[in-house]
Wavefront OBJ file of the C-alpha trace (Angstrom):
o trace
v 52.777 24.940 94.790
v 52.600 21.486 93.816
v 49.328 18.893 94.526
v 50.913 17.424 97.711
v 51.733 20.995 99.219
v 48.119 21.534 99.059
v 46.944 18.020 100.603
v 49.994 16.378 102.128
v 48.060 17.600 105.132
v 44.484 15.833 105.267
v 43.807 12.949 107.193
v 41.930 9.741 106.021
v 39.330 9.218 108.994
v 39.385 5.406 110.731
v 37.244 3.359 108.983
v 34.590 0.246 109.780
v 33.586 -2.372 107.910
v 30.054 -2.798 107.729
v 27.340 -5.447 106.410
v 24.038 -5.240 105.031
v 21.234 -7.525 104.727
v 19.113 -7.895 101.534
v 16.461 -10.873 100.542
v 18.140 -13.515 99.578
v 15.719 -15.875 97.325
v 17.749 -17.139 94.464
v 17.791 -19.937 91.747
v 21.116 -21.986 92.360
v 23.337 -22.744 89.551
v 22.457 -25.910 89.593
v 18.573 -25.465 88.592
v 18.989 -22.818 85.688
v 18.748 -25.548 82.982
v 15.841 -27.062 84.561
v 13.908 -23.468 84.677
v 14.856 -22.414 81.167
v 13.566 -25.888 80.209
v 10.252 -25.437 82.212
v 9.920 -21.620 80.813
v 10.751 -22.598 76.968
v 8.293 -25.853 77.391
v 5.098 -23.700 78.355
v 2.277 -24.145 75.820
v 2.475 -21.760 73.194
v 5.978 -21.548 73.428
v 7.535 -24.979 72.946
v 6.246 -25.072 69.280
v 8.374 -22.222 67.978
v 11.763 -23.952 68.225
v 11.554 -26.050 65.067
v 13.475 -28.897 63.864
v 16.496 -27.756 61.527
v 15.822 -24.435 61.984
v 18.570 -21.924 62.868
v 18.331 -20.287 66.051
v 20.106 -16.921 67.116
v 20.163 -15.934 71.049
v 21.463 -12.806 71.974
v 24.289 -12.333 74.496
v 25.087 -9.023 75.791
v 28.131 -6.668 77.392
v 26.963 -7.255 80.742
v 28.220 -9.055 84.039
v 25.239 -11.061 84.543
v 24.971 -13.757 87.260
v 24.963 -17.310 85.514
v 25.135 -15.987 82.362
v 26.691 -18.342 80.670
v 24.796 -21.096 81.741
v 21.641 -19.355 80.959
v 22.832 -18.995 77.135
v 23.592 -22.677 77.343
v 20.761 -23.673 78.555
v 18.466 -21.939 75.775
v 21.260 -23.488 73.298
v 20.613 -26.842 74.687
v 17.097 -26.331 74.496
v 17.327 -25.990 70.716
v 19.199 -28.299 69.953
v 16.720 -31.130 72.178
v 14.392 -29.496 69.707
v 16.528 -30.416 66.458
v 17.279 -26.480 65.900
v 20.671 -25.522 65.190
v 21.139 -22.255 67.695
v 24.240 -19.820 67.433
v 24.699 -16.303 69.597
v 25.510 -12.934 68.321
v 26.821 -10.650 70.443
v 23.858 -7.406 71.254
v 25.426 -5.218 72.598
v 25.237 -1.515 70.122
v 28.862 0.260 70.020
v 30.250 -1.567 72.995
v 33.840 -3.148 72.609
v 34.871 -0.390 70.374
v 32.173 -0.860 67.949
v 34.331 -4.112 65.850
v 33.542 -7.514 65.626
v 36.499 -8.605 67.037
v 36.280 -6.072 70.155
v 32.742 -7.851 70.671
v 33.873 -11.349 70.415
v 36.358 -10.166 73.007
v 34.174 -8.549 75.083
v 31.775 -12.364 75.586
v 34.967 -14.353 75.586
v 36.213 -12.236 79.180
v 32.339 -12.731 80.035
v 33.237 -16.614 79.583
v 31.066 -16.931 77.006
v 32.949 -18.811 74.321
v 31.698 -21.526 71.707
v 33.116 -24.632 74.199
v 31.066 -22.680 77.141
v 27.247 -22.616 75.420
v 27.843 -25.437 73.095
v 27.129 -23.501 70.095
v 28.562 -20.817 67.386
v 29.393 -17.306 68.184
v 29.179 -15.142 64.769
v 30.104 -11.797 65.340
v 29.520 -8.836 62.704
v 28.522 -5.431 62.867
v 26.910 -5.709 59.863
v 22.999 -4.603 60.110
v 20.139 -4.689 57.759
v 18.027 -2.210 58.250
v 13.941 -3.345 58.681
v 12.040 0.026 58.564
v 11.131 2.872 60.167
v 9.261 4.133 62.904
v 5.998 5.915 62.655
v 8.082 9.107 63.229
v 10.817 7.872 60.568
v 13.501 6.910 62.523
v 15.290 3.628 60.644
v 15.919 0.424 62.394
v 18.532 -2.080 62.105
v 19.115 -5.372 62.880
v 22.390 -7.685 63.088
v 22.986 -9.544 59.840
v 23.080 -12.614 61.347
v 20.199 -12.386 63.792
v 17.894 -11.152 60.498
v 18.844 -14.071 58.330
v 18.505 -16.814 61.108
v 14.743 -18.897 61.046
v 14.300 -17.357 64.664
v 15.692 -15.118 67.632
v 15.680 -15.696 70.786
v 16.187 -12.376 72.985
v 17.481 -13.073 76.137
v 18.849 -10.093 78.475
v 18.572 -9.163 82.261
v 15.569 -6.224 83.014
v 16.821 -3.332 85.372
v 16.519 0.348 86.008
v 18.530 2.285 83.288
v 21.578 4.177 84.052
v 20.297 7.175 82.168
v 16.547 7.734 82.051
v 13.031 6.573 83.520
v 10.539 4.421 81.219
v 8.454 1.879 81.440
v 11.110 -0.070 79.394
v 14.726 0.553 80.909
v 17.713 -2.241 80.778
v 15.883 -5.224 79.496
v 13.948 -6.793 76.300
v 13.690 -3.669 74.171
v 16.270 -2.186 74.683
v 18.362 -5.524 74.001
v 16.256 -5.420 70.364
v 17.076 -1.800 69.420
v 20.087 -1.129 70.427
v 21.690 -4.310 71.037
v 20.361 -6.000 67.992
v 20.754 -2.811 66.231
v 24.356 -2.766 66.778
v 26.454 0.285 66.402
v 23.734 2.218 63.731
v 21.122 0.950 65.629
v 22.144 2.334 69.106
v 23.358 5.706 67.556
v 19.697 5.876 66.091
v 18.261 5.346 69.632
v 20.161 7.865 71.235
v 20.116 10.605 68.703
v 16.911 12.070 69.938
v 18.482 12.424 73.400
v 18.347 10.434 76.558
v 14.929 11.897 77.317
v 13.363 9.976 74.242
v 15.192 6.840 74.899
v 11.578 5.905 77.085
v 9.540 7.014 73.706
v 12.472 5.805 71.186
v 12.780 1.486 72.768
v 8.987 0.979 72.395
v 8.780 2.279 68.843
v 12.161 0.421 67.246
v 11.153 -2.678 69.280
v 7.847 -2.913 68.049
v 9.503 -2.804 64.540
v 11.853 -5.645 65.290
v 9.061 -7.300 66.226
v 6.666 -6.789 63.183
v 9.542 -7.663 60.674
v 11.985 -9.295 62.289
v 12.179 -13.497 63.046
v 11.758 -12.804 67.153
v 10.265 -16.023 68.241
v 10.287 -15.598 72.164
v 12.467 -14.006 74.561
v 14.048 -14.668 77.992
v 14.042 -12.001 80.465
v 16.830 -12.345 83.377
v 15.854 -10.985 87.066
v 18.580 -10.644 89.285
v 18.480 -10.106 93.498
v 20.189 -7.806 95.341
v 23.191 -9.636 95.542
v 23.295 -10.382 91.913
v 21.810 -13.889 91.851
v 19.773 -15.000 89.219
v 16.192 -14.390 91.211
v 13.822 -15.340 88.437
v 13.545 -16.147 84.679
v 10.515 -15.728 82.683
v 10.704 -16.526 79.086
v 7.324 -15.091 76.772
v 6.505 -15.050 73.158
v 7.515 -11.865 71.442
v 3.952 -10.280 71.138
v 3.865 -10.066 74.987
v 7.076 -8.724 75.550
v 5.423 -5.011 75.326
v 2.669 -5.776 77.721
v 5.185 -8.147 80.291
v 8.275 -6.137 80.332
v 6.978 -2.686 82.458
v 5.807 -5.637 85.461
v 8.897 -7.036 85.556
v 11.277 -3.645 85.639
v 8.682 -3.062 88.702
v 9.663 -6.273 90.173
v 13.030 -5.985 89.283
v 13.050 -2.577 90.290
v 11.601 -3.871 94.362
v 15.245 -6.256 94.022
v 18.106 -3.892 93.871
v 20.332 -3.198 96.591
v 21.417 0.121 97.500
v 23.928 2.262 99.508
v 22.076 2.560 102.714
v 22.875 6.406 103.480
v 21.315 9.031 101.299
v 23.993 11.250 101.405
v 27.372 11.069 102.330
v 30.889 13.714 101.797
v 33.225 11.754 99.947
v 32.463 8.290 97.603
v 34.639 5.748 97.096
v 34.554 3.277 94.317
v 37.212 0.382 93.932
v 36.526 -0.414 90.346
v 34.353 0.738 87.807
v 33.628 -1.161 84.330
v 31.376 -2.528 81.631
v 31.054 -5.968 83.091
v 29.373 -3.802 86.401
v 26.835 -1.265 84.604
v 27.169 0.257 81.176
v 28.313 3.834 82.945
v 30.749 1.879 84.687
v 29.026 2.343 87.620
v 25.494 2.186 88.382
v 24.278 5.528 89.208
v 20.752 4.384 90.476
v 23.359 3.466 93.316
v 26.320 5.273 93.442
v 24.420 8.292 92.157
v 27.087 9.209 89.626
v 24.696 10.331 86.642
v 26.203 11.787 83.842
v 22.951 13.409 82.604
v 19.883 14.691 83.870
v 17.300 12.785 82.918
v 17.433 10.218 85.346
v 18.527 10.748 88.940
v 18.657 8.071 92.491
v 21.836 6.675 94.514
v 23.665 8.419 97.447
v 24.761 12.174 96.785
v 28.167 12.585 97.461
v 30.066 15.891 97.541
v 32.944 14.008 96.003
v 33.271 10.985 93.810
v 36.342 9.135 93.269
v 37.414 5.493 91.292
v 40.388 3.765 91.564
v 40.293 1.305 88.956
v 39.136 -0.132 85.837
v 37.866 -3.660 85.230
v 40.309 -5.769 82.869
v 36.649 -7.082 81.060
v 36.026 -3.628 79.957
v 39.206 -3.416 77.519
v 39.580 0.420 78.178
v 35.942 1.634 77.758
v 36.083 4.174 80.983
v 32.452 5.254 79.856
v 30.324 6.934 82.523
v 34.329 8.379 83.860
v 33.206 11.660 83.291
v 30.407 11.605 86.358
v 33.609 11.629 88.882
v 35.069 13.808 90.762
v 38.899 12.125 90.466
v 40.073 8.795 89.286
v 43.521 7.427 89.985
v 46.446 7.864 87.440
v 46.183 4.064 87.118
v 42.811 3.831 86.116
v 43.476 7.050 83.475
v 46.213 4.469 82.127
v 43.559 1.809 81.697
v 41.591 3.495 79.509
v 42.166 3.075 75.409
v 40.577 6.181 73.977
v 39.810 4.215 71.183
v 37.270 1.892 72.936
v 35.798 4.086 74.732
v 34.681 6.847 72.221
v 33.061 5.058 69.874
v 30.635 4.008 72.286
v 30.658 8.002 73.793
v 29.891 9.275 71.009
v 27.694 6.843 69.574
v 25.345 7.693 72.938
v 25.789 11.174 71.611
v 26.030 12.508 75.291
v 29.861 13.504 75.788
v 29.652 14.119 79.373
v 29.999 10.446 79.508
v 33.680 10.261 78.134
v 35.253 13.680 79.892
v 38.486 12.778 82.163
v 37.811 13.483 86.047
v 40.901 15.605 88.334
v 43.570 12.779 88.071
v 45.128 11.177 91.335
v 48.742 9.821 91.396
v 47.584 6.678 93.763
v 45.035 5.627 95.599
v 45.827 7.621 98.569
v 45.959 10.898 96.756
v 42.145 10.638 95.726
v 40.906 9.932 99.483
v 42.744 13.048 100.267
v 41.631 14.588 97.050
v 38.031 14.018 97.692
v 38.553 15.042 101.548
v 40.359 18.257 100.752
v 37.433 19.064 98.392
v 34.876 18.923 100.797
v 35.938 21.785 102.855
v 35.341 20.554 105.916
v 37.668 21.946 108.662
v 37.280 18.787 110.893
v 38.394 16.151 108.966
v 37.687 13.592 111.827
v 33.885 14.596 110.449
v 33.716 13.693 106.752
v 31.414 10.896 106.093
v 32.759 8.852 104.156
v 31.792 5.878 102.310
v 33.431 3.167 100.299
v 32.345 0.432 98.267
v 34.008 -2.837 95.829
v 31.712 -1.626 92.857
v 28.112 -1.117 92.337
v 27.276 -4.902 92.057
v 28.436 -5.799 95.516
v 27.263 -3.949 98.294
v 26.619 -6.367 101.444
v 30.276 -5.393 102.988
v 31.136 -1.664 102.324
v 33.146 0.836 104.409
v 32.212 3.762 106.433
v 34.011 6.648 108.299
v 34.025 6.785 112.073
v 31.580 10.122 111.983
v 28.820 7.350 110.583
v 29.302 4.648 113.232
v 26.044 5.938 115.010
v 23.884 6.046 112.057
v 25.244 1.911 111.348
v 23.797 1.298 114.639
v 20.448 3.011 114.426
v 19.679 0.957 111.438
v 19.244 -2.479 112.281
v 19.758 -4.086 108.521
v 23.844 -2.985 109.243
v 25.919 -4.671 111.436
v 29.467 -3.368 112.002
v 32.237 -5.489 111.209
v 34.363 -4.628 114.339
v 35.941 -1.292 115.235
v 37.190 1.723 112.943
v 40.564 1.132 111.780
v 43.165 3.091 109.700
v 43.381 2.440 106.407
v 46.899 0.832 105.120
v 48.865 2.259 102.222
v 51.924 0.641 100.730
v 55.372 3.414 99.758
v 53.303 4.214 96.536
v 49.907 5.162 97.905
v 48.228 1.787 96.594
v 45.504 1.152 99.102
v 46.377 -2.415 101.102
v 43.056 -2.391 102.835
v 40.894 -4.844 100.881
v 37.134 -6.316 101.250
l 1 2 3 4 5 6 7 8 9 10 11 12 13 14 15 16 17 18 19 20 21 22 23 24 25 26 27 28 29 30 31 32 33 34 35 36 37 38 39 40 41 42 43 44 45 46 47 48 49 50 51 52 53 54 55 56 57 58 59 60 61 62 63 64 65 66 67 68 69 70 71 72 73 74 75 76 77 78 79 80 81 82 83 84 85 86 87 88 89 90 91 92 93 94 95 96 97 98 99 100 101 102 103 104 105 106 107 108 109 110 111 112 113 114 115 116 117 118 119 120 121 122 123 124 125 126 127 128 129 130 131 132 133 134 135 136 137 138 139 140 141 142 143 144 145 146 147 148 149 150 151 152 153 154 155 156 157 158 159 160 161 162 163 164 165 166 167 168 169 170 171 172 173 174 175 176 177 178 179 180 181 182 183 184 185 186 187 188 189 190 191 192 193 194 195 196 197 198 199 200 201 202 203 204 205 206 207 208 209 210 211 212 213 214 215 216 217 218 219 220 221 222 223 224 225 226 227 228 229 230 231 232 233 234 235 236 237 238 239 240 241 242 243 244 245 246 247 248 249 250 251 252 253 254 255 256 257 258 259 260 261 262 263 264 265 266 267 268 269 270 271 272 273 274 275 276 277 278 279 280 281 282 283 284 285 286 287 288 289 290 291 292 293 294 295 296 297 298 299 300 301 302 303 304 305 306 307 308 309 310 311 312 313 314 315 316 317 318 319 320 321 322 323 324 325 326 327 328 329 330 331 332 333 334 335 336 337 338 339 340 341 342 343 344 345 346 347 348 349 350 351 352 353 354 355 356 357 358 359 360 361 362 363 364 365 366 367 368 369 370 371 372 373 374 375 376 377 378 379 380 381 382 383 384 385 386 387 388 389 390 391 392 393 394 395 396 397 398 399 400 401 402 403 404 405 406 407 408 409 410 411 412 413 414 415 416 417 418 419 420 421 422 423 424 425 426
């Protein structure tokens, strides 16, 4: 009995389009050079960029709004001040733990030399600064170590993975982005459940011995907007971090259902969360030491971002992926950073869909539900755009007892081409 014996049967219920409304209060394009100005020129801050001095800034794996003119901005900032600033890619094992998979990696991100008006030197060489109080070693990028000061600049979220007062943000950017491939492995080698113990600790060594003048924290709305920037000296970043994950934390959008039958992500990738997927949203955790997002019965992907070169990391938290997403993925830069997070669940392949079609009725079939007309389902872009989503016809009455969705018209059939690819876009 072959795959379609079993589902050629199950029926894809009409779906609506719905939108959702979030707060909105941004910084436009436009004014990011004059805030990272204002923040940098504060009073005990505006004295640390020296003149001739060389500058590193850290730029990491992620798909962060106005990125790239962030990093230029801080570049231009240094060299106003007569400093000679260069990035290094932070980002641990990412882009297949190489140098040139890292360079890559910032290039697809748009952040080139020409873009932020400065050098980009990659390595994955570290130097290692000390040890913890519990003896764990730390390392440091051999560029960032050698340079007359570092600038840390990353975005300050939830983590994908476990609950801290420091999550995505300054010190984890230090310790395991800094820290490169030995660093991160370091980090997570005590488990995921130490990771809120683990950042403090190798952070407050980069600190201590390492140049880190100031750093530049990044908070982003629910739509993804730059919402605030707040740059500090590095001897506040352990007391001013925890507010702003709290603040941050207030921001996020979310899927506004807390349960549903059957998931449906477009695309999933490193440029949209490091699991590919953020599972404070989408709920797809790959441990258990964090937990948030809608629960599904079944989760399914159909794609992989081009930006993430084949690292399908956080894969193994679906239920199915399509055959052309499996085909994405390049086993080779995706394990390294697996492995190096030393939690495997992250890397295992999901049930495998021949299109895009298959894994709807995949994911329906699973749910044993004899009424298909039923199944709530629910599908979204990715995990970084969530104001226009889809939702089954069984869920049209909770859309309209909510009154931050508004439906989008009237449930429709999806459209599939000859091959199953879905036609239906956002």
């Amino acid at each position: 009995m072959s795959v379609f014996d079993i589902i050629g049967g199950t029926k894809i219920p009409k779906m609506v389009a719905v939108r959702q409304s979030f707060e909105r209060r941004s910084i436009p394009p436009e004014q990011i050079a004059g805030v990272i100005y204002e923040q940098l020129n504060q009073p005990g801050l505006r004295d640390l960029i020296q003149p001739e001095k060389r500058i590193c800034i850290t730029a990491g794996s992620r798909g962060i709004c106005n990125i790239v003119e962030i990093l230029r901005a801080i570049a231009d900032y240094c060299k106003e001040k007569g400093a000679n600033p260069f990035l290094v890619p932070a980002m641990g094992s990412h882009a297949g733990a190489t140098a040139e998979g890292q360079l890559q990696m910032l290039e697809h991100l748009g952040i080139t030399p020409e873009a932020v008006g400065c050098p980009i030197l990659s390595s994955m060489e570290t130097v290692e600064l000390g040890h913890t109080k519990d003896g764990y070693p730390v390392h440091i990028d051999k560029n960032a170590y050698e340079a007359d000061g570092i600038i840390v600049c990353g975005r300050v979220k939830l983590h994908t993975a476990f609950r801290g007062p420091y999550e995505s943000g300054l010190m984890k950017m230090m310790a395991i982005g800094l820290g490169k491939q030995k660093g991160a492995g370091t980090c997570h080698s005590a488990g995921y459940g130490e990771l809120p113990n683990m950042l403090p600790k190798m952070g407050a060594v980069m600190i201590e011995k390492a140049p880190i003048l100031c750093a530049v924290a990044i908070l982003e709305n629910a739509y993804d907007e730059t919402y605030k920037l707040v740059a500090m000296r590095a001897e506040e970043i352990a007391e001013e971090e925890p507010k702003l994950l709290r603040e941050a934390a207030s921001k996020m959008a979310s899927i506004p259902f807390p349960s549903c039958d059957v998931l449906i992500i477009d695309e999933m990738g490193k440029n949209i969360s490091g699991e590919g997927s953020d599972p404070n949203i989408a709920g797809t955790f790959a441990v258990t030491t964090a937990s948030g997002g809608i629960q599904a019965n079944k989760r399914a992907c159909l794609s992989l971002t081009p930006v993430s070169a084949g690292n399908a990391l956080g894969v193994g938290a679906l239920d199915v992926i399509t055959k052309r997403l499996f085909d994405a993925i390049d086993l080779s830069a995706m394990y390294p950073n697996v492995i190096t997070t030393h939690e495997f669940n992250f890397g295992k392949i999901p049930l495998i869909a021949d299109s895009d079609e298959a894994a709807f009725k995949m994911c329906i079939y699973g749910c044993g539900k004899e009424d298909m007309e039923s199944v709530r389902l629910v599908r979204i872009k990715n995990t970084l755009e969530l104001e226009k989503i889809y939702v089954s016809q069984a869920m049209v009455d909770e859309v309209r007892s909510n009154p931050k969705l508004e439906m989008m018209g009237e449930p429709v059939a999806f459209a599939f081409d000859q091959e199953g690819s879905l036609l239906t876009g956002f």
